[in-house]
Biopython code that builds the backbone (N, CA, C, O; Angstrom):
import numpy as np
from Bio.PDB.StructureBuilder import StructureBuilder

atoms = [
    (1, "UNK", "N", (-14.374, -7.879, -9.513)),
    (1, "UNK", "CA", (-13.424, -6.778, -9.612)),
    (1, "UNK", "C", (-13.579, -6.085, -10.959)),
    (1, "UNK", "O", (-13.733, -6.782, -11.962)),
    (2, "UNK", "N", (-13.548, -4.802, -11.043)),
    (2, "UNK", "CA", (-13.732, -3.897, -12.493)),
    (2, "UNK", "C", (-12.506, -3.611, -13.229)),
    (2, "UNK", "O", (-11.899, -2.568, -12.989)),
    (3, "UNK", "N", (-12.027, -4.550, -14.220)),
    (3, "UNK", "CA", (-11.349, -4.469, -15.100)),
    (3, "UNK", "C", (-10.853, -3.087, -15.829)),
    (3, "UNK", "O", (-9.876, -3.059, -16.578)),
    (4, "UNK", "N", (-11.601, -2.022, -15.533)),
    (4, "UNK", "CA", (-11.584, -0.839, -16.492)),
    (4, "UNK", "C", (-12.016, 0.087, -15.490)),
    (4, "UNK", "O", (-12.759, -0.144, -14.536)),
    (5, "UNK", "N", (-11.325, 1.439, -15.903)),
    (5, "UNK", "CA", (-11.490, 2.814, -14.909)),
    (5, "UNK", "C", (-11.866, 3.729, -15.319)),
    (5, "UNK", "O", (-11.059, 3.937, -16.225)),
    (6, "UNK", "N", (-12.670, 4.647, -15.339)),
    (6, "UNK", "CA", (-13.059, 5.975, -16.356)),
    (6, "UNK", "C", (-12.686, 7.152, -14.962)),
    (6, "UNK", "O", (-12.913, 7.169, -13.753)),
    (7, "UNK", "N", (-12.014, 8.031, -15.936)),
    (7, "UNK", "CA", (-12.018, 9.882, -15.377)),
    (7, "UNK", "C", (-13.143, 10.376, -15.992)),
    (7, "UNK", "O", (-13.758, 10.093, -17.020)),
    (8, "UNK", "N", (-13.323, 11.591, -14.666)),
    (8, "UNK", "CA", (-14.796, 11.869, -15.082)),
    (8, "UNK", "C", (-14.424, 13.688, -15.374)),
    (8, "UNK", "O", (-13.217, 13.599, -15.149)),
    (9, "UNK", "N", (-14.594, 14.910, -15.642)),
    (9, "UNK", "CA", (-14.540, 16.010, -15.475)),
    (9, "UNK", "C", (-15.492, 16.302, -14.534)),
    (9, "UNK", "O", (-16.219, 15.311, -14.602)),
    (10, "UNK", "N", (-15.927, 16.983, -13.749)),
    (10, "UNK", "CA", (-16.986, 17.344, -12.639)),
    (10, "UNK", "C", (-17.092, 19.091, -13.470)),
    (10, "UNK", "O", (-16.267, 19.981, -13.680)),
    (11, "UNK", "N", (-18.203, 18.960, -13.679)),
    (11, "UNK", "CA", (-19.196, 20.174, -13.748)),
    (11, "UNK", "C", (-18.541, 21.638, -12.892)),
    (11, "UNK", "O", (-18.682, 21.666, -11.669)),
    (12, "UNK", "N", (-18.073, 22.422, -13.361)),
    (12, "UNK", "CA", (-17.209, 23.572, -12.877)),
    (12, "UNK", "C", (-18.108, 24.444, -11.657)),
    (12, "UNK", "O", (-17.615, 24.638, -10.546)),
    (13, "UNK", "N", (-19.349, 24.886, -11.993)),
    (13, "UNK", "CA", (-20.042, 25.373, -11.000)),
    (13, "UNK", "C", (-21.008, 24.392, -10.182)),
    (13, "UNK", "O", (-21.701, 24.786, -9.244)),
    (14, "UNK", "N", (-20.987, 23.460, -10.506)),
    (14, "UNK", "CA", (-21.184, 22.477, -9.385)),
    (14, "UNK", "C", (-20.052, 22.781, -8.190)),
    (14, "UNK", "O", (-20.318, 23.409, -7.165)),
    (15, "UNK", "N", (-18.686, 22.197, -8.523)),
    (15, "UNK", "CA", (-17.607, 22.410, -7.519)),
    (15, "UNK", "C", (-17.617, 23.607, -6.926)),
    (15, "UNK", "O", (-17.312, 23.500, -5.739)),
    (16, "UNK", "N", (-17.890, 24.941, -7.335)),
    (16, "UNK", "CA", (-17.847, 26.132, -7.026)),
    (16, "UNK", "C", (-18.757, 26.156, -6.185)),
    (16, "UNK", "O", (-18.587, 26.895, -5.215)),
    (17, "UNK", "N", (-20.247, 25.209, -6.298)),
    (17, "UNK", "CA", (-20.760, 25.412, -5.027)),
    (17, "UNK", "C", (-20.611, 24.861, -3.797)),
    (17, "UNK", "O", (-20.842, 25.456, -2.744)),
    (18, "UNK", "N", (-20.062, 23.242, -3.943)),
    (18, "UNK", "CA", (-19.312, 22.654, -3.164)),
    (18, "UNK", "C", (-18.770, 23.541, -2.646)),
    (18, "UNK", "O", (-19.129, 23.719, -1.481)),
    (19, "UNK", "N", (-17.675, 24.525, -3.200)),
    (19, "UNK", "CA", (-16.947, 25.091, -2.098)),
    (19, "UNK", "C", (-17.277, 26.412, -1.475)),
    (19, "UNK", "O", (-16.551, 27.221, -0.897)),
    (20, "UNK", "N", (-18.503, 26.423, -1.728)),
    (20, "UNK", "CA", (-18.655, 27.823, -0.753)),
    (20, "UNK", "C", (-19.387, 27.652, -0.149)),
    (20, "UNK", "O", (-19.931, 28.614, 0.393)),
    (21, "UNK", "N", (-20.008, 25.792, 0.213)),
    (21, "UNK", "CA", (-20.097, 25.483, 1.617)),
    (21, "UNK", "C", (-19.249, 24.640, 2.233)),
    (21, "UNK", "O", (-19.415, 24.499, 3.444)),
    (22, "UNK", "N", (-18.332, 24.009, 1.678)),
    (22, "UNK", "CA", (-17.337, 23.443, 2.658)),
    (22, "UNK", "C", (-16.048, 23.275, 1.863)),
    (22, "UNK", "O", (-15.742, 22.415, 1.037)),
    (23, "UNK", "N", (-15.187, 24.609, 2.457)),
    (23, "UNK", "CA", (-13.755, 24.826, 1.719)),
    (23, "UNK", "C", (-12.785, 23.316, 1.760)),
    (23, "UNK", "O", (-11.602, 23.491, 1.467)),
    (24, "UNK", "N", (-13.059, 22.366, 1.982)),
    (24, "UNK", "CA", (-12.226, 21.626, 2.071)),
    (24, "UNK", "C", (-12.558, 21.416, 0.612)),
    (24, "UNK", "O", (-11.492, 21.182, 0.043)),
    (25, "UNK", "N", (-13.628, 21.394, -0.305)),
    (25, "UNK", "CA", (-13.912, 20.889, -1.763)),
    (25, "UNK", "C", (-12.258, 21.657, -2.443)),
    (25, "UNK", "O", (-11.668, 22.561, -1.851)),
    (26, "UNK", "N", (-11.981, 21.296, -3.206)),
    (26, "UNK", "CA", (-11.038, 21.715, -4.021)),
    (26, "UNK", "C", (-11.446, 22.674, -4.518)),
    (26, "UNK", "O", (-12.625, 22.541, -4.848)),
    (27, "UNK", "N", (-10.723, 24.305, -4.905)),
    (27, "UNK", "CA", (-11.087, 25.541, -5.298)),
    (27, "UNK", "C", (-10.867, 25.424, -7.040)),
    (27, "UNK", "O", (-9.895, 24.794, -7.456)),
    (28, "UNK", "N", (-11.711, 25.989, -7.885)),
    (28, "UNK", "CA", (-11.728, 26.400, -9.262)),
    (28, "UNK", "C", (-12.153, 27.308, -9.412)),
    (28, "UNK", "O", (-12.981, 27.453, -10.311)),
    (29, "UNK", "N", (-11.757, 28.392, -8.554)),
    (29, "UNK", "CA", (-12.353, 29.974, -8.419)),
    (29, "UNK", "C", (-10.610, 30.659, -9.017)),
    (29, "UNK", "O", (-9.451, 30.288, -8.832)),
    (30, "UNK", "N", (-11.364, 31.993, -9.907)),
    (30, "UNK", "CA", (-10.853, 32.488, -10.486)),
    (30, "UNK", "C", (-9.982, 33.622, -9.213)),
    (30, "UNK", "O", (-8.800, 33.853, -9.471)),
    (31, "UNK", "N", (-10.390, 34.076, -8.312)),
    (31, "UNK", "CA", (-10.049, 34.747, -7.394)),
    (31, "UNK", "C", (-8.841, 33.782, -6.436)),
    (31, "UNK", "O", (-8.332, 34.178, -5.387)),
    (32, "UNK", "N", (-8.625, 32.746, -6.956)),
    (32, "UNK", "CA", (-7.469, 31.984, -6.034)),
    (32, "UNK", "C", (-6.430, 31.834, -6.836)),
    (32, "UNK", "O", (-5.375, 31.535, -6.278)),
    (33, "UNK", "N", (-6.420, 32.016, -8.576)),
    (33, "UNK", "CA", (-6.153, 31.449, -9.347)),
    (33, "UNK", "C", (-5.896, 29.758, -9.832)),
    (33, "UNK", "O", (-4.872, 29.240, -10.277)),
    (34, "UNK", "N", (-7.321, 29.119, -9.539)),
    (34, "UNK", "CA", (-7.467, 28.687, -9.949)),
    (34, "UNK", "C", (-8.044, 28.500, -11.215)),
    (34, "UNK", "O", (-7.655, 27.519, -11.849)),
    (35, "UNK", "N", (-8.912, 29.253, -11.733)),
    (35, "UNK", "CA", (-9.935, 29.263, -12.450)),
    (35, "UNK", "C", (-9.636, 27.951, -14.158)),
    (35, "UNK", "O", (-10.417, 27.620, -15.049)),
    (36, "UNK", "N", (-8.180, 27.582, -13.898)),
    (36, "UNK", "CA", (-7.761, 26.846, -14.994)),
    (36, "UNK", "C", (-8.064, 25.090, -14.642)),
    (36, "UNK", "O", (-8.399, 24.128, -15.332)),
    (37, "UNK", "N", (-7.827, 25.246, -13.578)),
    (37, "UNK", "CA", (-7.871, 23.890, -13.177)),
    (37, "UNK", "C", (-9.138, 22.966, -12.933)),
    (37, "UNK", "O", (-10.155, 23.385, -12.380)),
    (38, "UNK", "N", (-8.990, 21.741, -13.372)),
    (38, "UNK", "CA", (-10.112, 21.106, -14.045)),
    (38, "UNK", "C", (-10.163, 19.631, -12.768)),
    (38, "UNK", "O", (-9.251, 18.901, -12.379)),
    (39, "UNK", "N", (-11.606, 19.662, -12.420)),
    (39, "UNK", "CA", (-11.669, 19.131, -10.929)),
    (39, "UNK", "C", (-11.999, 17.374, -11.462)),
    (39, "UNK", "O", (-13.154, 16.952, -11.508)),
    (40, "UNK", "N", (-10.748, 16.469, -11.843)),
    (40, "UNK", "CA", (-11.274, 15.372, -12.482)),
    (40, "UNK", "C", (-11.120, 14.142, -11.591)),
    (40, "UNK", "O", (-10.221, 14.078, -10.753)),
    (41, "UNK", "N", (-11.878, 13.313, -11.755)),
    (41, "UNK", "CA", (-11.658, 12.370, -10.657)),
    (41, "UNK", "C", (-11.924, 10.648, -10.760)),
    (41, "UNK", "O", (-11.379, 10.055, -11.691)),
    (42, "UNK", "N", (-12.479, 10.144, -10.121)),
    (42, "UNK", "CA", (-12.836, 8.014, -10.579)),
    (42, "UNK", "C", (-13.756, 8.281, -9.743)),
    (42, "UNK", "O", (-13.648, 8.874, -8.670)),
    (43, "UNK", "N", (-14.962, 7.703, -10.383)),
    (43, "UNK", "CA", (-17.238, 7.731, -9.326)),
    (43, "UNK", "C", (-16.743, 6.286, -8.611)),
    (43, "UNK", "O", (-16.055, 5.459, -9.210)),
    (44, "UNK", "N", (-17.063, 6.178, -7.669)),
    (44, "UNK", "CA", (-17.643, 5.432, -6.965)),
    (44, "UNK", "C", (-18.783, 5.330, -6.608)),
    (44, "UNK", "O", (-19.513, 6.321, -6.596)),
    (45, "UNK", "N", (-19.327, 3.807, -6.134)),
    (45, "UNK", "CA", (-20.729, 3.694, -5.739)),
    (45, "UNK", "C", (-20.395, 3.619, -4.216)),
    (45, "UNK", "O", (-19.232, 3.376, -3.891)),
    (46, "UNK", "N", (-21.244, 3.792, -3.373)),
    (46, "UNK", "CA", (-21.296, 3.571, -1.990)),
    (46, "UNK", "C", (-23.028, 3.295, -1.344)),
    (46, "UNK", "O", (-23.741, 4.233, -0.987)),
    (47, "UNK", "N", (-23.317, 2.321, -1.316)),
    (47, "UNK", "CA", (-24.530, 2.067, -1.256)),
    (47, "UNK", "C", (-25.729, 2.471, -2.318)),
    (47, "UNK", "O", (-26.027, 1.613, -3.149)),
    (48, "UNK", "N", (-26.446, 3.756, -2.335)),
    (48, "UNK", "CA", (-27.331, 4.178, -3.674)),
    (48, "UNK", "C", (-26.563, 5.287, -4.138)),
    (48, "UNK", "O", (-27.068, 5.932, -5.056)),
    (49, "UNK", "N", (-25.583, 5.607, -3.755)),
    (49, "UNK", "CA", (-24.996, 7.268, -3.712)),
    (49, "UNK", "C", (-23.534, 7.165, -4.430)),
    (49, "UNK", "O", (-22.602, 6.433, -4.098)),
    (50, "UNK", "N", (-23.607, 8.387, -5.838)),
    (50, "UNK", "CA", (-22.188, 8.304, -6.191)),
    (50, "UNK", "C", (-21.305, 8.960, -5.984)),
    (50, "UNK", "O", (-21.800, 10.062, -6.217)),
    (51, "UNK", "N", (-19.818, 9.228, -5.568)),
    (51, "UNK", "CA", (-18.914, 10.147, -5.022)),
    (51, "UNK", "C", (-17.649, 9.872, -5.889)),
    (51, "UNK", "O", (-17.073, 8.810, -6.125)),
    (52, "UNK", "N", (-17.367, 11.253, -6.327)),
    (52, "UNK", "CA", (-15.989, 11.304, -6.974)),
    (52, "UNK", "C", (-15.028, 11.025, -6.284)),
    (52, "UNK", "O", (-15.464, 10.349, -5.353)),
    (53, "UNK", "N", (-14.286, 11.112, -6.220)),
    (53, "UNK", "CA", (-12.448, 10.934, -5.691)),
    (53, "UNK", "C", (-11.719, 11.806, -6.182)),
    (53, "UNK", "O", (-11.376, 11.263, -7.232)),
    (54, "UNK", "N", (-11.248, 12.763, -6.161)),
    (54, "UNK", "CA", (-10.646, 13.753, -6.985)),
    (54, "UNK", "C", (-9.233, 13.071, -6.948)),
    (54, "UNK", "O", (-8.769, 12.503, -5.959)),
    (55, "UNK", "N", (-8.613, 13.205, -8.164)),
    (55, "UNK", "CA", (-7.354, 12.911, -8.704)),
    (55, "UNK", "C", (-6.630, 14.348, -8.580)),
    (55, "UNK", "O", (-7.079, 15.449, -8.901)),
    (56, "UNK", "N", (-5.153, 13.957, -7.921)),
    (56, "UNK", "CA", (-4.452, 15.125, -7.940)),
    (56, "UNK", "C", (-3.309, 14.704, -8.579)),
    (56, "UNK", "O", (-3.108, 13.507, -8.783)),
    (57, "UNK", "N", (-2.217, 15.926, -9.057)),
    (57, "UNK", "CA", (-1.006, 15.862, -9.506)),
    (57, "UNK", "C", (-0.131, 15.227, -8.048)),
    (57, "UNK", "O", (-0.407, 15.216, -6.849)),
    (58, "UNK", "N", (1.201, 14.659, -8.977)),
    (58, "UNK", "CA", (1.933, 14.688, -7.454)),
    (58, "UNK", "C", (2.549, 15.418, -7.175)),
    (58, "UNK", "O", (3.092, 16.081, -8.058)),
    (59, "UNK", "N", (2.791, 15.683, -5.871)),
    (59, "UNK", "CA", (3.715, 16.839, -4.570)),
    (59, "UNK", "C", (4.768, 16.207, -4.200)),
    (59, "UNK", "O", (4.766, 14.983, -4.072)),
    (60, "UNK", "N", (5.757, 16.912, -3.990)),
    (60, "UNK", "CA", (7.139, 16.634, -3.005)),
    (60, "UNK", "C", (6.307, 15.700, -1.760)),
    (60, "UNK", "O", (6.235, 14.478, -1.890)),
    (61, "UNK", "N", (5.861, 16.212, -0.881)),
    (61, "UNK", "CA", (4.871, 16.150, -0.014)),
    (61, "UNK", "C", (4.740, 14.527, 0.165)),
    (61, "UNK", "O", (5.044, 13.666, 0.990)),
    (62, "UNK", "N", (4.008, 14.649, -1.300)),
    (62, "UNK", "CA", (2.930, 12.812, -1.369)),
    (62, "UNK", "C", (4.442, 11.493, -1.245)),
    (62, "UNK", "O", (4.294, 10.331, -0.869)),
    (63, "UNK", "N", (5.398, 11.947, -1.553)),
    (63, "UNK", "CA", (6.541, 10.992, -2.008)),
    (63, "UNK", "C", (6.761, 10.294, -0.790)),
    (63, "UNK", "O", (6.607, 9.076, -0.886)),
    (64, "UNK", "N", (7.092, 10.745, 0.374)),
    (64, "UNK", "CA", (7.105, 10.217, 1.709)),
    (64, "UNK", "C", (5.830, 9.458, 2.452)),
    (64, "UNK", "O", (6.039, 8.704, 3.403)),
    (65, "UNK", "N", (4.397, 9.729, 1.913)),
    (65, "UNK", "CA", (3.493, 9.780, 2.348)),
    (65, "UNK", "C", (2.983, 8.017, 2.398)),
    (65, "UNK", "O", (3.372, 7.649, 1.290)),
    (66, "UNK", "N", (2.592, 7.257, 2.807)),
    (66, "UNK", "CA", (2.322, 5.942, 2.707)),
    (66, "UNK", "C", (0.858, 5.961, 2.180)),
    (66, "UNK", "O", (0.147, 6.912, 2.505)),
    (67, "UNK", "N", (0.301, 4.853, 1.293)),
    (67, "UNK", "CA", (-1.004, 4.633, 1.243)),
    (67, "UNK", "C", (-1.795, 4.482, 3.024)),
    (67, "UNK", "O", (-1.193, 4.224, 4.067)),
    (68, "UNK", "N", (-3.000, 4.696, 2.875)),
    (68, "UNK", "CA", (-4.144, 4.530, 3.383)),
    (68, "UNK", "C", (-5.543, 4.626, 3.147)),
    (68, "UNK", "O", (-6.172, 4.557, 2.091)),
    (69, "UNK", "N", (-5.975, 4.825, 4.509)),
    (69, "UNK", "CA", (-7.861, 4.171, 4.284)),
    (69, "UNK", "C", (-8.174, 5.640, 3.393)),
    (69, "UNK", "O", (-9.215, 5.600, 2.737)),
    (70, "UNK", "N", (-7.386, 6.901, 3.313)),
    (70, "UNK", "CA", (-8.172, 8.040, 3.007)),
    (70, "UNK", "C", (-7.040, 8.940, 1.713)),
    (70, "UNK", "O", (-7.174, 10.028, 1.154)),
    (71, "UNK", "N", (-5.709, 7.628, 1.605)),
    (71, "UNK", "CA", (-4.924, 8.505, 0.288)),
    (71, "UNK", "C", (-4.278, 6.847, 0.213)),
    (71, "UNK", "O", (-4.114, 6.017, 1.107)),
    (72, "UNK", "N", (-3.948, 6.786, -1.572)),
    (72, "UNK", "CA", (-3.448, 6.528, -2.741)),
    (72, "UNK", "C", (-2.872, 7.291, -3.369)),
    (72, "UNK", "O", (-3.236, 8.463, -3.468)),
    (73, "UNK", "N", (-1.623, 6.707, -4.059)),
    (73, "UNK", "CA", (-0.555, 6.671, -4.951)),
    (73, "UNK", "C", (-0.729, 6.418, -5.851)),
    (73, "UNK", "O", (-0.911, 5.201, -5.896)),
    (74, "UNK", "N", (-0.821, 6.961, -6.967)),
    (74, "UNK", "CA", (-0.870, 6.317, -8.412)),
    (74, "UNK", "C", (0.211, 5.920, -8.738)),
    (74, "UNK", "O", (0.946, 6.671, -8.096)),
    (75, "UNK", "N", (0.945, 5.156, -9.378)),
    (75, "UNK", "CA", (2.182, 4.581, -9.689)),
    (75, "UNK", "C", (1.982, 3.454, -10.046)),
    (75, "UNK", "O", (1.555, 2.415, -9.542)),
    (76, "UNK", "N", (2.706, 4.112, -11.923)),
    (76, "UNK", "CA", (3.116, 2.611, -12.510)),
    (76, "UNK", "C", (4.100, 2.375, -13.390)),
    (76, "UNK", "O", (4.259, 2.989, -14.445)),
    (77, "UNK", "N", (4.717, 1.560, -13.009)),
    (77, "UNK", "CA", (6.048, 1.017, -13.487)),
    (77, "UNK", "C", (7.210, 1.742, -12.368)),
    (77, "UNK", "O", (8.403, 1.876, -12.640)),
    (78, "UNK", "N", (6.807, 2.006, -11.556)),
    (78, "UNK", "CA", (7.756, 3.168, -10.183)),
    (78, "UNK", "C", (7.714, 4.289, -10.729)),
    (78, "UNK", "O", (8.477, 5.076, -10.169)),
    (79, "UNK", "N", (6.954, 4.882, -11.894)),
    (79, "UNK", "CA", (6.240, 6.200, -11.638)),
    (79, "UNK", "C", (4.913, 6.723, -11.009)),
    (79, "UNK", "O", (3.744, 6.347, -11.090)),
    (80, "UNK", "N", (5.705, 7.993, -10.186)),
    (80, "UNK", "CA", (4.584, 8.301, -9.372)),
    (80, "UNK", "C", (4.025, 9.510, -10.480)),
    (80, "UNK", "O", (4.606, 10.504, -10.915)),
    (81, "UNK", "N", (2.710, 9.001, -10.724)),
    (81, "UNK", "CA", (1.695, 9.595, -11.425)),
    (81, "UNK", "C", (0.919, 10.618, -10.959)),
    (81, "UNK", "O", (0.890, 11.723, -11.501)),
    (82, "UNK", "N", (0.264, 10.310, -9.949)),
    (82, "UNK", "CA", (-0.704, 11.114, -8.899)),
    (82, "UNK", "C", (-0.893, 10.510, -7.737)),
    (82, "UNK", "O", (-0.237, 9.728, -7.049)),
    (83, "UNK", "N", (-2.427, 11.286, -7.620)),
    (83, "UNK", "CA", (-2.795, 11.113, -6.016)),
    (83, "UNK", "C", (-4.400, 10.261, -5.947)),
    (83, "UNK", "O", (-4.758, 9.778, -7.021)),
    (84, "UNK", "N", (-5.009, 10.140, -5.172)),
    (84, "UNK", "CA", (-6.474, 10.015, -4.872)),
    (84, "UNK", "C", (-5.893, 10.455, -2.965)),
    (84, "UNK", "O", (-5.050, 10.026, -2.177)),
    (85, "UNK", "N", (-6.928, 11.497, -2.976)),
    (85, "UNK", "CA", (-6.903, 11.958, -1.872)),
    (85, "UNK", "C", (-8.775, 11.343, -1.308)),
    (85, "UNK", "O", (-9.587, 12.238, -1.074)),
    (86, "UNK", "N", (-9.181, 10.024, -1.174)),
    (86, "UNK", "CA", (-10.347, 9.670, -0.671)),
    (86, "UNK", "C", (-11.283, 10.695, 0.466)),
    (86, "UNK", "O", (-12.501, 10.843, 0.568)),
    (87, "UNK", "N", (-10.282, 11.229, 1.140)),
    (87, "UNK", "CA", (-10.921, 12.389, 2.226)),
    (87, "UNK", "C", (-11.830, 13.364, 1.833)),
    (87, "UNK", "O", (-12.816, 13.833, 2.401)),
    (88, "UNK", "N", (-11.027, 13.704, 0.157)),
    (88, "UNK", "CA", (-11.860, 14.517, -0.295)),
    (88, "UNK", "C", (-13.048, 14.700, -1.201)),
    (88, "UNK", "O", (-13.606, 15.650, -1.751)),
    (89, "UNK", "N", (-13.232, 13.139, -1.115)),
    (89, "UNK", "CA", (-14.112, 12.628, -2.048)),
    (89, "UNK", "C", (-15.641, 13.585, -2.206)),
    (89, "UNK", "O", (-16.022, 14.179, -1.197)),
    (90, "UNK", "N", (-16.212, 13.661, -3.096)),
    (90, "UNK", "CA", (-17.609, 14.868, -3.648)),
    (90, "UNK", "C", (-18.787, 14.028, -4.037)),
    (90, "UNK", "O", (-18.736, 13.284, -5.016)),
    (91, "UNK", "N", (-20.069, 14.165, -3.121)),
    (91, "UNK", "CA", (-21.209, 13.450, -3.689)),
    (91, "UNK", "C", (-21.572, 13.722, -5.044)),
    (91, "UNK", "O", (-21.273, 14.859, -5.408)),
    (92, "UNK", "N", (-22.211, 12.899, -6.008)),
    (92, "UNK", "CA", (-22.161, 13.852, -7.124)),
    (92, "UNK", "C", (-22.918, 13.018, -8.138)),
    (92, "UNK", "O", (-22.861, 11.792, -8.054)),
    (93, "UNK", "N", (-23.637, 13.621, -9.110)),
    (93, "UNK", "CA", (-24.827, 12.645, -10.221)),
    (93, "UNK", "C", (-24.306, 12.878, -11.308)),
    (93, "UNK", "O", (-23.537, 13.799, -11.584)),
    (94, "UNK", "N", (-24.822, 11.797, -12.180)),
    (94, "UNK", "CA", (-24.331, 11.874, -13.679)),
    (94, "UNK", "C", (-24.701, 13.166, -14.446)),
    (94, "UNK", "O", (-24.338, 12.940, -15.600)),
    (95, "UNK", "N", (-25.099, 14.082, -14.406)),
    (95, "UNK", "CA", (-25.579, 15.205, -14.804)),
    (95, "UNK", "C", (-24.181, 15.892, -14.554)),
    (95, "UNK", "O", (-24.015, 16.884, -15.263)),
    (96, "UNK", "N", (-23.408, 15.666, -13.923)),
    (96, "UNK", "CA", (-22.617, 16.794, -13.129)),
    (96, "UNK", "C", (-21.119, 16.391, -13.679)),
    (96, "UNK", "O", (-20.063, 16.972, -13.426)),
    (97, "UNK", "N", (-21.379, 14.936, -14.710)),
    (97, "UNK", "CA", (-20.105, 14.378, -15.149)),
    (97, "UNK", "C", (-19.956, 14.545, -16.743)),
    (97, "UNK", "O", (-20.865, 14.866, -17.509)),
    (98, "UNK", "N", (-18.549, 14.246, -17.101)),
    (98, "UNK", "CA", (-18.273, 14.577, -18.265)),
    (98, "UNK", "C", (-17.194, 13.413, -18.404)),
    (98, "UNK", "O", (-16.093, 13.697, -17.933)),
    (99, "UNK", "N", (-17.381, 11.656, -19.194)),
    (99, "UNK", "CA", (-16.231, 11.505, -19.237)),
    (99, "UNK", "C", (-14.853, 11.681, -19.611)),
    (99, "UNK", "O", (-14.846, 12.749, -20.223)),
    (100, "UNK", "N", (-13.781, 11.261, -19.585)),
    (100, "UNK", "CA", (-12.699, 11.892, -20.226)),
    (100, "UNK", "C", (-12.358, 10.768, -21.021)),
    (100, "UNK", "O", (-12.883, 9.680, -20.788)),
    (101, "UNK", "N", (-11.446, 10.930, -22.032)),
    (101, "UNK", "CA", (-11.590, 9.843, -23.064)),
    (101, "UNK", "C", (-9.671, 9.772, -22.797)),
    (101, "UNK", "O", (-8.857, 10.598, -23.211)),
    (102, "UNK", "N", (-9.419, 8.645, -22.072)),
    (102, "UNK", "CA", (-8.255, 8.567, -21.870)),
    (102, "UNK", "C", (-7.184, 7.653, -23.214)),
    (102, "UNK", "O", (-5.986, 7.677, -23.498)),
    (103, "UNK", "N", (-8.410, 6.910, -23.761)),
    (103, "UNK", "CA", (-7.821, 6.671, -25.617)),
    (103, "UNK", "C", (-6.935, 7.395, -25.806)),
    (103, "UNK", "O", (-7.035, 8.602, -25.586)),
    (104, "UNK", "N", (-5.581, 6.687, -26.374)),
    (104, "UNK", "CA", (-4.392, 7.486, -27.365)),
    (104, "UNK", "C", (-4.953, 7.154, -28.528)),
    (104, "UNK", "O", (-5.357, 6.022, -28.793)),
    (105, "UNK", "N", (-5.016, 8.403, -29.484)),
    (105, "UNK", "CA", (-5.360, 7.869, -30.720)),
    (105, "UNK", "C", (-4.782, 8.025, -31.832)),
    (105, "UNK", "O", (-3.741, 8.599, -31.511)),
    (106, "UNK", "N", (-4.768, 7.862, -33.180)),
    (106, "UNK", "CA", (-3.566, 8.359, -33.911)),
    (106, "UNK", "C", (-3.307, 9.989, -34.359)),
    (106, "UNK", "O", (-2.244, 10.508, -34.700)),
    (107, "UNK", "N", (-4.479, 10.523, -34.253)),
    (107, "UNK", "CA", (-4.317, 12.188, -34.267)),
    (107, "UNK", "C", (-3.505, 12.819, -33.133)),
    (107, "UNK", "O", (-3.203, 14.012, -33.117)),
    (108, "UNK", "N", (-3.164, 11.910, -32.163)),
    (108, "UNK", "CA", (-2.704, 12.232, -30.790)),
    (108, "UNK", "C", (-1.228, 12.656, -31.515)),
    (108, "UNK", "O", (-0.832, 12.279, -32.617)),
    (109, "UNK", "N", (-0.392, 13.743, -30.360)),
    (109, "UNK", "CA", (0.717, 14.126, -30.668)),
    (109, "UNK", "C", (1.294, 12.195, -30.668)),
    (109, "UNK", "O", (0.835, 11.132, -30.248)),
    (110, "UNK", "N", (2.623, 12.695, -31.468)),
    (110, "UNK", "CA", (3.425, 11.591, -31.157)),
    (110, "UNK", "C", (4.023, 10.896, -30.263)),
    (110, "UNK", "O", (4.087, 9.683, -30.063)),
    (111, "UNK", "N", (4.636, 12.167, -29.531)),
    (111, "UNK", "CA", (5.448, 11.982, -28.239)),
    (111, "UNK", "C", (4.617, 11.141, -26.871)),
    (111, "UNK", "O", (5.182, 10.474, -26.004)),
    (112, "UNK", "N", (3.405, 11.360, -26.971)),
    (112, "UNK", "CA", (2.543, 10.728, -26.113)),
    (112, "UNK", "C", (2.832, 8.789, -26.101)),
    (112, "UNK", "O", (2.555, 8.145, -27.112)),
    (113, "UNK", "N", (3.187, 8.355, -25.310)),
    (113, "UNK", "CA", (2.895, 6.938, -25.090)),
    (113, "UNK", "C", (2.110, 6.515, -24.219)),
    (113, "UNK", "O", (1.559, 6.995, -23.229)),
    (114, "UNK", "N", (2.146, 5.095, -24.962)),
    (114, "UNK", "CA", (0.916, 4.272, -23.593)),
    (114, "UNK", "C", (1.894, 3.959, -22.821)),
    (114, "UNK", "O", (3.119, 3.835, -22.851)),
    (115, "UNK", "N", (0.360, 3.791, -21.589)),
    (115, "UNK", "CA", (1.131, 3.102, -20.372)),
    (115, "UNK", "C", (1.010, 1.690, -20.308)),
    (115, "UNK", "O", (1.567, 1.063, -19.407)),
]
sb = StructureBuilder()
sb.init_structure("model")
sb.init_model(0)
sb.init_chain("A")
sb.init_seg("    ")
for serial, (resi, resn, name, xyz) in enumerate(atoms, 1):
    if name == "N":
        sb.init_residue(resn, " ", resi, " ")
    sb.init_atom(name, np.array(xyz, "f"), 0.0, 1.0, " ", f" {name:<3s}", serial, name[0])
structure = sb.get_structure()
């Protein structure tokens, strides 16, 4: 079992091409207003092949929603954090990643705590 989790950023026009062949990819097009939103997610391996998981904020929506084979709940301590929507998971190579450095550090605002 893997003790430790990394967020990855996914490559902006990578996703952009994802989605202008299959709109189910999550949009970061400036014409939806998205163009702010940053497509971040946890790699998985699946045989030789790696696939993101995109991490979402949470929705009214997700609160009722039960885990399954294709969505997760983030929640900890009985906060609901986010999502992993697995359905929408993105094939994808290390070229195309950026990790995120989820470290609090002491330059960090104050108000920030660990979890």
């Amino acid at each position: 079992m893997q003790s430790e989790f990394s967020l990855y950023k996914v490559d902006m026009k990578y996703i952009r091409n994802l989605h202008n062949i299959d709109d189910k990819v999550l949009s970061v097009s400036p014409q939806t207003g998205k163009s702010n939103r940053v497509f971040v997610g946890i790699v998985v391996v699946c045989g030789i092949h790696n696939y993101c998981i995109p991490l979402s904020s949470p929705k009214e929506k997700h609160k009722n929603m039960k885990n399954s084979m294709d969505f997760s709940k983030i929640e900890v301590d009985g906060e609901f954090l986010g999502v992993l929507n697995f359905n929408l998971m993105i094939p994808i190579e290390e070229k195309q990643l950026q990790m995120i450095d989820i470290m609090i550090h002491k330059r960090d605002r104050e108000n920030i705590q660990s979890i």
